[in-house]
mmCIF file of the N, C-alpha and C atoms, coordinates in Angstrom:
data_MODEL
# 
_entry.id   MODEL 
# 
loop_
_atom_site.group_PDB 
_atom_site.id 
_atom_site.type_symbol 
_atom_site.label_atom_id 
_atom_site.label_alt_id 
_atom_site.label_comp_id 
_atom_site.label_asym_id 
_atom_site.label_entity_id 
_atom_site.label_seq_id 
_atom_site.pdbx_PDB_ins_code 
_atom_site.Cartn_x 
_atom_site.Cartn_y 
_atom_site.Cartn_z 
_atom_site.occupancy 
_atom_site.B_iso_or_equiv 
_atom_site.pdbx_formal_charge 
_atom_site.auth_seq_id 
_atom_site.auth_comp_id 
_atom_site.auth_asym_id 
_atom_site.auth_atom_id 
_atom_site.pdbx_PDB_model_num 
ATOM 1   N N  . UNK A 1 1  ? 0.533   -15.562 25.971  1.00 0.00 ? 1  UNK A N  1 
ATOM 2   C CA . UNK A 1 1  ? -0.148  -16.760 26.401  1.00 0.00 ? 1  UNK A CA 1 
ATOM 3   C C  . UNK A 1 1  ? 0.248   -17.946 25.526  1.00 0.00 ? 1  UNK A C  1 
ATOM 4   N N  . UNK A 1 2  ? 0.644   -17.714 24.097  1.00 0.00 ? 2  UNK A N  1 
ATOM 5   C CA . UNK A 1 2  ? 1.103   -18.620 23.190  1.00 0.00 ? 2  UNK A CA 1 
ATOM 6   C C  . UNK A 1 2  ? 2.149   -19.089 23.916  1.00 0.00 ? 2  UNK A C  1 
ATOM 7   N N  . UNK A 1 3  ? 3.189   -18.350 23.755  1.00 0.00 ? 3  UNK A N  1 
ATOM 8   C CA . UNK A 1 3  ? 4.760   -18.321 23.990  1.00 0.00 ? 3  UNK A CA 1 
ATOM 9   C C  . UNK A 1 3  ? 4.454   -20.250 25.798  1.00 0.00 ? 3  UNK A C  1 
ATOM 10  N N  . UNK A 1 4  ? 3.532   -19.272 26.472  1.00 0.00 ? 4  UNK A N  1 
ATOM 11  C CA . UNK A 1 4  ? 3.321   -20.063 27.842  1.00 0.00 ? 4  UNK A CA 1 
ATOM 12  C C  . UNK A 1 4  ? 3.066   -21.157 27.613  1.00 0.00 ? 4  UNK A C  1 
ATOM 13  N N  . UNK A 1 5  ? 1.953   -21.626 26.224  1.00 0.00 ? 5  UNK A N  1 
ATOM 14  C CA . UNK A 1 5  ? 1.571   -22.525 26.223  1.00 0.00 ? 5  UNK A CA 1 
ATOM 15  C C  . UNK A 1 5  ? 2.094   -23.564 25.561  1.00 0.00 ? 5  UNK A C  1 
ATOM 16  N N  . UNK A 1 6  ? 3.261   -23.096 24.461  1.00 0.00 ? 6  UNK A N  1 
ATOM 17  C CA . UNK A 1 6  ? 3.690   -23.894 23.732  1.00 0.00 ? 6  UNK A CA 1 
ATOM 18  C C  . UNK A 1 6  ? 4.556   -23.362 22.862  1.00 0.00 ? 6  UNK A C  1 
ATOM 19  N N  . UNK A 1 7  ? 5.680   -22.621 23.649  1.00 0.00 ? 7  UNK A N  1 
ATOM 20  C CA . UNK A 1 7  ? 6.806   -22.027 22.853  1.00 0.00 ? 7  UNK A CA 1 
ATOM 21  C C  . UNK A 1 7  ? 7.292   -22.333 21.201  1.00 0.00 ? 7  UNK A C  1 
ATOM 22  N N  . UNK A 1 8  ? 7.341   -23.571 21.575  1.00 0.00 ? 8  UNK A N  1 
ATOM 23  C CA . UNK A 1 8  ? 8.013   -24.540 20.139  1.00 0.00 ? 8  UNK A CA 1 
ATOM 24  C C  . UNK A 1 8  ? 6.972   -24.136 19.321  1.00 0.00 ? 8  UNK A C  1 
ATOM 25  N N  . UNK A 1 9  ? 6.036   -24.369 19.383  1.00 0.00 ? 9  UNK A N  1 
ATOM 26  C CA . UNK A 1 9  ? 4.650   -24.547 18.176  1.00 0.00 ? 9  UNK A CA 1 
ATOM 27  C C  . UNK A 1 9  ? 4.498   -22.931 17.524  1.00 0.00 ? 9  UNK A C  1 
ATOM 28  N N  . UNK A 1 10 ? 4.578   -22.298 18.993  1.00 0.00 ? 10 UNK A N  1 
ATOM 29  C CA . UNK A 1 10 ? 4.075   -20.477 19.159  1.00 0.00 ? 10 UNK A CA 1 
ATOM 30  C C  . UNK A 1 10 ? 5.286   -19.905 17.599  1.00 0.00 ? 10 UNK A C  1 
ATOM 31  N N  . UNK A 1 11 ? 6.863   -20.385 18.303  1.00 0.00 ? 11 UNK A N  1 
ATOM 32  C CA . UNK A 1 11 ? 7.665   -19.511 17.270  1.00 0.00 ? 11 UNK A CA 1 
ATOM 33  C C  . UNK A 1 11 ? 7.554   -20.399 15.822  1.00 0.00 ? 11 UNK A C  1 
ATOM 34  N N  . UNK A 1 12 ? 7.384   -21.498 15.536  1.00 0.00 ? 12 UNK A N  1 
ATOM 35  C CA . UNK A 1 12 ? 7.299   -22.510 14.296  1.00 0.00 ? 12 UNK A CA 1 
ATOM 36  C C  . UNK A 1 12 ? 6.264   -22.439 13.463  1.00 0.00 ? 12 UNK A C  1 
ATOM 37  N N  . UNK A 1 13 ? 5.537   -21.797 14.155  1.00 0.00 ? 13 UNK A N  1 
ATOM 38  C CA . UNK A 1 13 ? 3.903   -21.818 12.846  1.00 0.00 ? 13 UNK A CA 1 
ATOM 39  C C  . UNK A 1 13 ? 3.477   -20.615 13.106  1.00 0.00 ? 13 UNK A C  1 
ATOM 40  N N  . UNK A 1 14 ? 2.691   -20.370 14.912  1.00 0.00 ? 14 UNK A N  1 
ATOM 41  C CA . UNK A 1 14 ? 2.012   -19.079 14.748  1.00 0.00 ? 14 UNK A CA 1 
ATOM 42  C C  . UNK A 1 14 ? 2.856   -17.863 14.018  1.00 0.00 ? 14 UNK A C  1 
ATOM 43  N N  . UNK A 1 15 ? 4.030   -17.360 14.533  1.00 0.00 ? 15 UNK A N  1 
ATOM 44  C CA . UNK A 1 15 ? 4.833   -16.108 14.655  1.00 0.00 ? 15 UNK A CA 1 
ATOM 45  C C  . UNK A 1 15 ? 4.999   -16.133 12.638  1.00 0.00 ? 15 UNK A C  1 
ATOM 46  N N  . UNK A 1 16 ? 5.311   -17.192 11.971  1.00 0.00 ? 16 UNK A N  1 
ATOM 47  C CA . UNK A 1 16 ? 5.402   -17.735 10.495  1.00 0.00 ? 16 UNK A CA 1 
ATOM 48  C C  . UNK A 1 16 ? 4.396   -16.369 9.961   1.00 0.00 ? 16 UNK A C  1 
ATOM 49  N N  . UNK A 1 17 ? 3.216   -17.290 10.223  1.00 0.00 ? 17 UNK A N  1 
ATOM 50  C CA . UNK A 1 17 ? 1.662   -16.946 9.467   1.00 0.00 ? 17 UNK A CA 1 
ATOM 51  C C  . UNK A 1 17 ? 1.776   -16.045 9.595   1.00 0.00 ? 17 UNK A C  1 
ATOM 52  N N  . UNK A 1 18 ? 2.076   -15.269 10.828  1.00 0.00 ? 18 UNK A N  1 
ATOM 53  C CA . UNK A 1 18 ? 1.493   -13.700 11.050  1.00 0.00 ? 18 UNK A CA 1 
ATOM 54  C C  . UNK A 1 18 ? 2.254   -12.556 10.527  1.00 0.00 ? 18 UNK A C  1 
ATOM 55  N N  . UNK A 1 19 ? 3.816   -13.260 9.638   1.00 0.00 ? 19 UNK A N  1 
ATOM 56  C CA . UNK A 1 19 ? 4.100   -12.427 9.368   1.00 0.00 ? 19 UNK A CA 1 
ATOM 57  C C  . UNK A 1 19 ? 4.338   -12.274 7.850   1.00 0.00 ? 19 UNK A C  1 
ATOM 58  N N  . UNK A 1 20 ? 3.294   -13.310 7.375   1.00 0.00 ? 20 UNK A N  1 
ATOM 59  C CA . UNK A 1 20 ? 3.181   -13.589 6.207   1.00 0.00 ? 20 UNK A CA 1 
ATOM 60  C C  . UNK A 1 20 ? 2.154   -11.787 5.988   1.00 0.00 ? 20 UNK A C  1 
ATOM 61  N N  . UNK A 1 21 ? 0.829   -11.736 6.440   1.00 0.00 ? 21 UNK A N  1 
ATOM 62  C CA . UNK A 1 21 ? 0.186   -10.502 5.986   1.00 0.00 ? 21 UNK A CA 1 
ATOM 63  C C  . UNK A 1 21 ? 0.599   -8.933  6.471   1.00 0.00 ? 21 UNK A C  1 
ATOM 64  N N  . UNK A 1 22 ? 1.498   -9.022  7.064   1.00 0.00 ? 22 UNK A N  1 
ATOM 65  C CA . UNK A 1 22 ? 2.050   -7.745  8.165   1.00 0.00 ? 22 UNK A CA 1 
ATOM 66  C C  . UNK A 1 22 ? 2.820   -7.450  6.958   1.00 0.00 ? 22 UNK A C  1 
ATOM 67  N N  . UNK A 1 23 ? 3.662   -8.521  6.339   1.00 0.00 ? 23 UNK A N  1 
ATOM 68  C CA . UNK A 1 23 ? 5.185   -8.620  5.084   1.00 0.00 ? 23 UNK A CA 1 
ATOM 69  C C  . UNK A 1 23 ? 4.081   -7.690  3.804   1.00 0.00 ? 23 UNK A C  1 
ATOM 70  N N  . UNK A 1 24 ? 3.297   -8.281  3.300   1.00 0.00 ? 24 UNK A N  1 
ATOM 71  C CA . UNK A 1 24 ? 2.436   -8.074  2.318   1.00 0.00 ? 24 UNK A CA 1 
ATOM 72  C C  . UNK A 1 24 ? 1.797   -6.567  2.706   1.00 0.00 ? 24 UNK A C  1 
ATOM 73  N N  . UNK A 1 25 ? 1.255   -6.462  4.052   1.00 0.00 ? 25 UNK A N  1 
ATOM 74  C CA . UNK A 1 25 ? 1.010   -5.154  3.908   1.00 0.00 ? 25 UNK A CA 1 
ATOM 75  C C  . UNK A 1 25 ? 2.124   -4.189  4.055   1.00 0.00 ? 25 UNK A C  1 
ATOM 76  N N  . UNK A 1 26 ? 3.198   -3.998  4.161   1.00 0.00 ? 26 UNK A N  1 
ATOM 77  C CA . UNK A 1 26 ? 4.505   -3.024  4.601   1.00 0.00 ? 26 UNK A CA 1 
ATOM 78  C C  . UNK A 1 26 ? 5.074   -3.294  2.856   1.00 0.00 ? 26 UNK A C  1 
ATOM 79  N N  . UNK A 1 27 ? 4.963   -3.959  1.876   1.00 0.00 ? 27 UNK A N  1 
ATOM 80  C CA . UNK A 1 27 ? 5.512   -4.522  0.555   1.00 0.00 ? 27 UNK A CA 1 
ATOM 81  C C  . UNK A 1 27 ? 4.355   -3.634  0.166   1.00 0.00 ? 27 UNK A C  1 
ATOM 82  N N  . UNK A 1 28 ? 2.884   -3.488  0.354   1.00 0.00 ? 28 UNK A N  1 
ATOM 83  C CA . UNK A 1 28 ? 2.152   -2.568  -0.614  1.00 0.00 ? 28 UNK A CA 1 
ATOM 84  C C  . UNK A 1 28 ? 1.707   -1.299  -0.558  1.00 0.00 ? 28 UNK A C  1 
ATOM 85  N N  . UNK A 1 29 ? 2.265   -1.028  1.061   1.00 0.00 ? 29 UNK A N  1 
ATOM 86  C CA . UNK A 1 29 ? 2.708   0.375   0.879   1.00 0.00 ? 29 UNK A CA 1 
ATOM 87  C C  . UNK A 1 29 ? 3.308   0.863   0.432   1.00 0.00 ? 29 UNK A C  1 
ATOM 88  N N  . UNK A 1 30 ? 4.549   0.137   0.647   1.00 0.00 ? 30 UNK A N  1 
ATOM 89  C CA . UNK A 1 30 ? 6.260   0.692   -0.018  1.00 0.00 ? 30 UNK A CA 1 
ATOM 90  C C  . UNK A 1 30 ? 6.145   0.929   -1.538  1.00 0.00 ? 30 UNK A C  1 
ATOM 91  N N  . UNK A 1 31 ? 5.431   -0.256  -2.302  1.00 0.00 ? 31 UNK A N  1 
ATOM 92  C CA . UNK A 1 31 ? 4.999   0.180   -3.793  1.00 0.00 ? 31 UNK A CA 1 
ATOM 93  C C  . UNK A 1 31 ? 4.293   1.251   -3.831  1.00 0.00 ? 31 UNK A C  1 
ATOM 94  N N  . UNK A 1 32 ? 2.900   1.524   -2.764  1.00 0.00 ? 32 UNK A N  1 
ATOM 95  C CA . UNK A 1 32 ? 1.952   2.071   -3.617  1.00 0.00 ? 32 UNK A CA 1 
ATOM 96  C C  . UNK A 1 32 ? 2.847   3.832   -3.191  1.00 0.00 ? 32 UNK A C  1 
ATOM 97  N N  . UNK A 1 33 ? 2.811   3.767   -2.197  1.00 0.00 ? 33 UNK A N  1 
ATOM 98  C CA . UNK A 1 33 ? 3.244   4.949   -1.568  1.00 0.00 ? 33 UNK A CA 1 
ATOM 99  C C  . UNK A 1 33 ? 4.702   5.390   -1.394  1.00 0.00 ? 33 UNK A C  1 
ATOM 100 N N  . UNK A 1 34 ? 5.573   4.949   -1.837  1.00 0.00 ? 34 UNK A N  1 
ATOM 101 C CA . UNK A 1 34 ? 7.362   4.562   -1.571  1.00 0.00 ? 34 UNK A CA 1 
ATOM 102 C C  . UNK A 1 34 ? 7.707   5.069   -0.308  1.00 0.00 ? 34 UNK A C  1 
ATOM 103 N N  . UNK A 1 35 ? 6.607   4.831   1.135   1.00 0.00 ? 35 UNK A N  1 
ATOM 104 C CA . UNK A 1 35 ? 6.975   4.237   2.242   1.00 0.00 ? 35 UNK A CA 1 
ATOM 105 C C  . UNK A 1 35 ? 6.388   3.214   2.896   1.00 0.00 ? 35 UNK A C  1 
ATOM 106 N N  . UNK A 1 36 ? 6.821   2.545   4.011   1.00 0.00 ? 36 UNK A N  1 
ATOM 107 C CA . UNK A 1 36 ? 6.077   1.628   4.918   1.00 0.00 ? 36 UNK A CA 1 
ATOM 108 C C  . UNK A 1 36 ? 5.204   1.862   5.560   1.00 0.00 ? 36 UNK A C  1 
ATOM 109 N N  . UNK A 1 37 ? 4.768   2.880   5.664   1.00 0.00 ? 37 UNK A N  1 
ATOM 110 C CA . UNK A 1 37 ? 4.132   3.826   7.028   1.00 0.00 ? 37 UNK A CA 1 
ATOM 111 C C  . UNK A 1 37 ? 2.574   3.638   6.097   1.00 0.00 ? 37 UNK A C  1 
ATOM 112 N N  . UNK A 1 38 ? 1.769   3.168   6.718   1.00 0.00 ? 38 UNK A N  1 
ATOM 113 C CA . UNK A 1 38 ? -0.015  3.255   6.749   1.00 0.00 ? 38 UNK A CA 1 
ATOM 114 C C  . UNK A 1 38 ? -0.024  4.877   5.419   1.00 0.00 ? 38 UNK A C  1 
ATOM 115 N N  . UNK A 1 39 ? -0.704  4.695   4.178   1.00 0.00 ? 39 UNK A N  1 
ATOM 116 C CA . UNK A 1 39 ? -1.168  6.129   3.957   1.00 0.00 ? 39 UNK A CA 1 
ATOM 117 C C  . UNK A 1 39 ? -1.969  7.234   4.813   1.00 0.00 ? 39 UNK A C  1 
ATOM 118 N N  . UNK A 1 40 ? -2.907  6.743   5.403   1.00 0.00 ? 40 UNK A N  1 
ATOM 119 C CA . UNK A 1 40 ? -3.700  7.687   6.107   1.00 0.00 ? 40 UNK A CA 1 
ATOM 120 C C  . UNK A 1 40 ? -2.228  8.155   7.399   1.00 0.00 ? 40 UNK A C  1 
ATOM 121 N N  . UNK A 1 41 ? -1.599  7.647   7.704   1.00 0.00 ? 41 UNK A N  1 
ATOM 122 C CA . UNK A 1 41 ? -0.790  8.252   8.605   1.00 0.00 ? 41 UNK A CA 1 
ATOM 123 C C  . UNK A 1 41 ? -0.331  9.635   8.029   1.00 0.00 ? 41 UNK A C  1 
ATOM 124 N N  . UNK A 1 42 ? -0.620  9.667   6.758   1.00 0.00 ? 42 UNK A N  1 
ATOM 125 C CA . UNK A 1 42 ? 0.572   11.309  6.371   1.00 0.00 ? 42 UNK A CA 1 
ATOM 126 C C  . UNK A 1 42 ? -0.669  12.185  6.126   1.00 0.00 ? 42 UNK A C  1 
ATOM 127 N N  . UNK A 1 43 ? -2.329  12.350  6.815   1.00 0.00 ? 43 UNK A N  1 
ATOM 128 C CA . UNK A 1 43 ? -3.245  12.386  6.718   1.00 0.00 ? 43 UNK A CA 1 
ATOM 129 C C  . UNK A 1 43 ? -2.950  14.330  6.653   1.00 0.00 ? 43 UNK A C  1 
ATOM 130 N N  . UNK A 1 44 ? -3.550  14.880  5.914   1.00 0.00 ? 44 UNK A N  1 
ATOM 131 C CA . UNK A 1 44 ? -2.790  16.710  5.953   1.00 0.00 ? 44 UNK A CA 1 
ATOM 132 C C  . UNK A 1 44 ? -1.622  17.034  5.908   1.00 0.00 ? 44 UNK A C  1 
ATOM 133 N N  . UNK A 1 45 ? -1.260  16.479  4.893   1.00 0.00 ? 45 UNK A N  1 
ATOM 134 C CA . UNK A 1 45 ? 0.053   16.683  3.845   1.00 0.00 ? 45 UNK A CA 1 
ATOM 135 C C  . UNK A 1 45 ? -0.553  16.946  2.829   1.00 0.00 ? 45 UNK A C  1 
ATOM 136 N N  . UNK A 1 46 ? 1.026   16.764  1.708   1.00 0.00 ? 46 UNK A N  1 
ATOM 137 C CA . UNK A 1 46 ? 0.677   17.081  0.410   1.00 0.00 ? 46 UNK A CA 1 
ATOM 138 C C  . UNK A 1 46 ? -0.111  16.025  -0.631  1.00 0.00 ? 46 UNK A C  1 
ATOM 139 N N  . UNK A 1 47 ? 0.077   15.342  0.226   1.00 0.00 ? 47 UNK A N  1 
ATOM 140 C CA . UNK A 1 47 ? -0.368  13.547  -0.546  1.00 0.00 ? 47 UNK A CA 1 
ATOM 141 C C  . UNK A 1 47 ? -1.917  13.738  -0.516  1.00 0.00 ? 47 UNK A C  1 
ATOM 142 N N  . UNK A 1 48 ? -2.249  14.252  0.703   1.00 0.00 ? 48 UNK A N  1 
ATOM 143 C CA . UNK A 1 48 ? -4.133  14.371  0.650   1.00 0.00 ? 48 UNK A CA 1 
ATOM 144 C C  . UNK A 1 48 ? -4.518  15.809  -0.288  1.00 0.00 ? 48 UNK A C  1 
ATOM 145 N N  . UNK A 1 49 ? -3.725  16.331  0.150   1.00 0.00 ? 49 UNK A N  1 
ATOM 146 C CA . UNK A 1 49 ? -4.079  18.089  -0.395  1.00 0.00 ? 49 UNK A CA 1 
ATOM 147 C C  . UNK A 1 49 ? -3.489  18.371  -1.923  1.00 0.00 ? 49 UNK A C  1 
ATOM 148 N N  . UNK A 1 50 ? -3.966  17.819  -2.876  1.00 0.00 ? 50 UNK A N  1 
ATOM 149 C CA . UNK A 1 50 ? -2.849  18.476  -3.916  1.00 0.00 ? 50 UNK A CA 1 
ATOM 150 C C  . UNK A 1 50 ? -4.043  18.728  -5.353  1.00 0.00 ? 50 UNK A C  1 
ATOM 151 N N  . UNK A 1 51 ? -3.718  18.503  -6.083  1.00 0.00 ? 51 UNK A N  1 
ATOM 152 C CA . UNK A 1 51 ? -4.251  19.146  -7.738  1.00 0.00 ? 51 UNK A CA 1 
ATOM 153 C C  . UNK A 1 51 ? -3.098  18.296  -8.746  1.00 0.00 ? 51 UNK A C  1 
ATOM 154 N N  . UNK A 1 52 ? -4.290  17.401  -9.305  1.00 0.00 ? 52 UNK A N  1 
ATOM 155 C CA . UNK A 1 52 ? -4.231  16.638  -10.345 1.00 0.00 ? 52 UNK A CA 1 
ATOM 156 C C  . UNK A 1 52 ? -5.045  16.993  -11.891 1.00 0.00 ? 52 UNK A C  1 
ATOM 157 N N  . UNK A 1 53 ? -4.080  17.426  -12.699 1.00 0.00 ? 53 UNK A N  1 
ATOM 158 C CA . UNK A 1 53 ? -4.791  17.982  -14.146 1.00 0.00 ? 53 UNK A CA 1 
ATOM 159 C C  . UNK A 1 53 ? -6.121  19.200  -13.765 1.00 0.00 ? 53 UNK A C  1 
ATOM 160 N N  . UNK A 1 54 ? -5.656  20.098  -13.098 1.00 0.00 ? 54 UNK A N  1 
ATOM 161 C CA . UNK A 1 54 ? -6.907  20.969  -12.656 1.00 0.00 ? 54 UNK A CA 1 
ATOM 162 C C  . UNK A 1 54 ? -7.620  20.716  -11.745 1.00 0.00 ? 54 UNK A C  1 
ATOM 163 N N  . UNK A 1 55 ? -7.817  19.313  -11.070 1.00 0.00 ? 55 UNK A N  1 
ATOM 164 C CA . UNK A 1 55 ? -8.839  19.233  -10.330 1.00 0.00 ? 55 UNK A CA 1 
ATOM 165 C C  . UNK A 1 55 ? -8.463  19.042  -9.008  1.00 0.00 ? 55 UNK A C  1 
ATOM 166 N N  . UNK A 1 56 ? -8.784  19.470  -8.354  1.00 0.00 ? 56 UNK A N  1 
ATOM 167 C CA . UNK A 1 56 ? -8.264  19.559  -6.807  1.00 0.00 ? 56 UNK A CA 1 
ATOM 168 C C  . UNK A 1 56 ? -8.594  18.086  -5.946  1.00 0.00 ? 56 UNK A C  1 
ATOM 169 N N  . UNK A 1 57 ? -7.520  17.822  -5.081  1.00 0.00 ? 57 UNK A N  1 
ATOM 170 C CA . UNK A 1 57 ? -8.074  16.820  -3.952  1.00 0.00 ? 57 UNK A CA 1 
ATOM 171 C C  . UNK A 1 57 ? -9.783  16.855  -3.633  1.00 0.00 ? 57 UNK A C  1 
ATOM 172 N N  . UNK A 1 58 ? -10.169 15.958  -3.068  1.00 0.00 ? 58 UNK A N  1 
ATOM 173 C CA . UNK A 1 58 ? -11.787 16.004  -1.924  1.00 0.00 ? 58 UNK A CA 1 
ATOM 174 C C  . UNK A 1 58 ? -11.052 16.768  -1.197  1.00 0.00 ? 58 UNK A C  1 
ATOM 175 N N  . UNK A 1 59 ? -9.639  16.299  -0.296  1.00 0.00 ? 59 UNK A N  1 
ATOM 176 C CA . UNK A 1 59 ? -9.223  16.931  0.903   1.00 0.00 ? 59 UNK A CA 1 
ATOM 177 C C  . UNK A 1 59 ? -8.754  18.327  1.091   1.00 0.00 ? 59 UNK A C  1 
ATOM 178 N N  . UNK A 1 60 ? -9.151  18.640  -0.012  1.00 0.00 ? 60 UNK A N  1 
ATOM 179 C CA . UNK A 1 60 ? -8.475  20.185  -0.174  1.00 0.00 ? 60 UNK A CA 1 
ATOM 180 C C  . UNK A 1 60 ? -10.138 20.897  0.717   1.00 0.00 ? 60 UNK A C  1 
ATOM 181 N N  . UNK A 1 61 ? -11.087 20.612  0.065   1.00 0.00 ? 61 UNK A N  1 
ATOM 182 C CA . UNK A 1 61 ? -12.399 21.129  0.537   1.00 0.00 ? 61 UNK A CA 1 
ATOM 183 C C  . UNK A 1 61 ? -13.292 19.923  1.130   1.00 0.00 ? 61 UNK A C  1 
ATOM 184 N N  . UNK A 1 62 ? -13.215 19.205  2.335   1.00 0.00 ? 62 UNK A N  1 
ATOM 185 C CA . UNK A 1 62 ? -14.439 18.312  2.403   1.00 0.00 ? 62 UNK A CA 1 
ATOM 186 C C  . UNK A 1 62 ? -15.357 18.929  2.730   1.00 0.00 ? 62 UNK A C  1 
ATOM 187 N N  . UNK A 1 63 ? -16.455 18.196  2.636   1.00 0.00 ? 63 UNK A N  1 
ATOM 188 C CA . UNK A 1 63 ? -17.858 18.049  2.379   1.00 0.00 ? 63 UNK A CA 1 
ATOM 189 C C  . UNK A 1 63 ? -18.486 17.459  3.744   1.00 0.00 ? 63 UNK A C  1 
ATOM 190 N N  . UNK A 1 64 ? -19.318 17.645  4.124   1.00 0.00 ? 64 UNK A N  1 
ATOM 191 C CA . UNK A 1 64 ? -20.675 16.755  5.253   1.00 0.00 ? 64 UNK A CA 1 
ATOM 192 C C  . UNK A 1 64 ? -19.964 16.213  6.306   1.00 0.00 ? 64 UNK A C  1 
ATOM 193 N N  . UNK A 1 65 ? -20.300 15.572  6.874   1.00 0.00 ? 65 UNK A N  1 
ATOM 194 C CA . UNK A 1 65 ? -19.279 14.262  7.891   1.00 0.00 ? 65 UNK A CA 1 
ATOM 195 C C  . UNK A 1 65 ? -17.833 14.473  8.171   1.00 0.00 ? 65 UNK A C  1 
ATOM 196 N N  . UNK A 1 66 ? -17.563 14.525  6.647   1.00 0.00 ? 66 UNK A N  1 
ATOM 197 C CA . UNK A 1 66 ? -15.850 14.734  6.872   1.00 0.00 ? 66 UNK A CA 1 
ATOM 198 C C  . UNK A 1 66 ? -15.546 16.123  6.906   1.00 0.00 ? 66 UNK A C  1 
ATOM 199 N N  . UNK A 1 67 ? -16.218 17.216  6.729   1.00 0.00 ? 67 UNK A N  1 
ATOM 200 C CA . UNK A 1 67 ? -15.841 18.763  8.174   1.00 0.00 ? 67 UNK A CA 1 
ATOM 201 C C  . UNK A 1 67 ? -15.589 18.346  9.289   1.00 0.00 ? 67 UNK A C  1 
ATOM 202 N N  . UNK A 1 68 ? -15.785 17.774  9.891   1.00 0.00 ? 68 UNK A N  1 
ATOM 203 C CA . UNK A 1 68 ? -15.711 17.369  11.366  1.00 0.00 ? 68 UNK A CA 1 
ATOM 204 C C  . UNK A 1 68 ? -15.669 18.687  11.975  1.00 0.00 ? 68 UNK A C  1 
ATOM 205 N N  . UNK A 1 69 ? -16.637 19.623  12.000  1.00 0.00 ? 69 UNK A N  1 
ATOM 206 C CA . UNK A 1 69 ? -16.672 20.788  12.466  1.00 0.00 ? 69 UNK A CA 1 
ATOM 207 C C  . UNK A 1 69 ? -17.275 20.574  13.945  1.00 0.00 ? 69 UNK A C  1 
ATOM 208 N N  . UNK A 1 70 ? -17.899 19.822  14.112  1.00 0.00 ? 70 UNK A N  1 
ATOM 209 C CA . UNK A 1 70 ? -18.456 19.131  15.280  1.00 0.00 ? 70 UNK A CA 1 
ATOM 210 C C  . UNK A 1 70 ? -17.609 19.214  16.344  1.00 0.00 ? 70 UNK A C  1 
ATOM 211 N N  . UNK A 1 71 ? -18.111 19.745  17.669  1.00 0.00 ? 71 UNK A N  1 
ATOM 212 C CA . UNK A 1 71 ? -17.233 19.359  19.069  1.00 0.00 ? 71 UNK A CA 1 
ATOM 213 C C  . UNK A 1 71 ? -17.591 18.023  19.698  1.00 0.00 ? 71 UNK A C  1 
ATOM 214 N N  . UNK A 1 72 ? -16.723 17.278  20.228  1.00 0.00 ? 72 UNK A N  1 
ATOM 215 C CA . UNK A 1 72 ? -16.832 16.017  21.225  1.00 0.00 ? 72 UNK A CA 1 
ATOM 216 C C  . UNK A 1 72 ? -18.143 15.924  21.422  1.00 0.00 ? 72 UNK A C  1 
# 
């Protein structure tokens, strides 16, 4: 609807801004995680499931709510 309403303006400022926080979030994944990809995307891997100095992930055993033992 941008593009329809005002091409020039749409690619010169809007398309700019928006990729000012999209840049910033794909830059603090890549640091925090050394990929681009959302963390929760690798959600039951080794990244959730592991053992740090003895102590195990939450995700190794959750708790209440997050069982999601629950049907639909």
């Amino acid at each position: 609807m941008l593009l329809q309403a005002d091409a020039r303006c749409t690619l010169t400022v809007f398309v700019p801004a928006v990729l000012v926080p999209i840049a910033a979030f794909v830059v603090t994944n890549w640091l925090v995680t050394g990929t681009p990809m959302p963390f929760y995307s690798s959600y039951g891997s080794d990244k959730y499931v592991y053992e740090y100095e003895g102590i195990p992930s939450y995700w190794s055993n959750p708790q209440g709510l997050d069982r999601n033992l629950d049907s639909p």
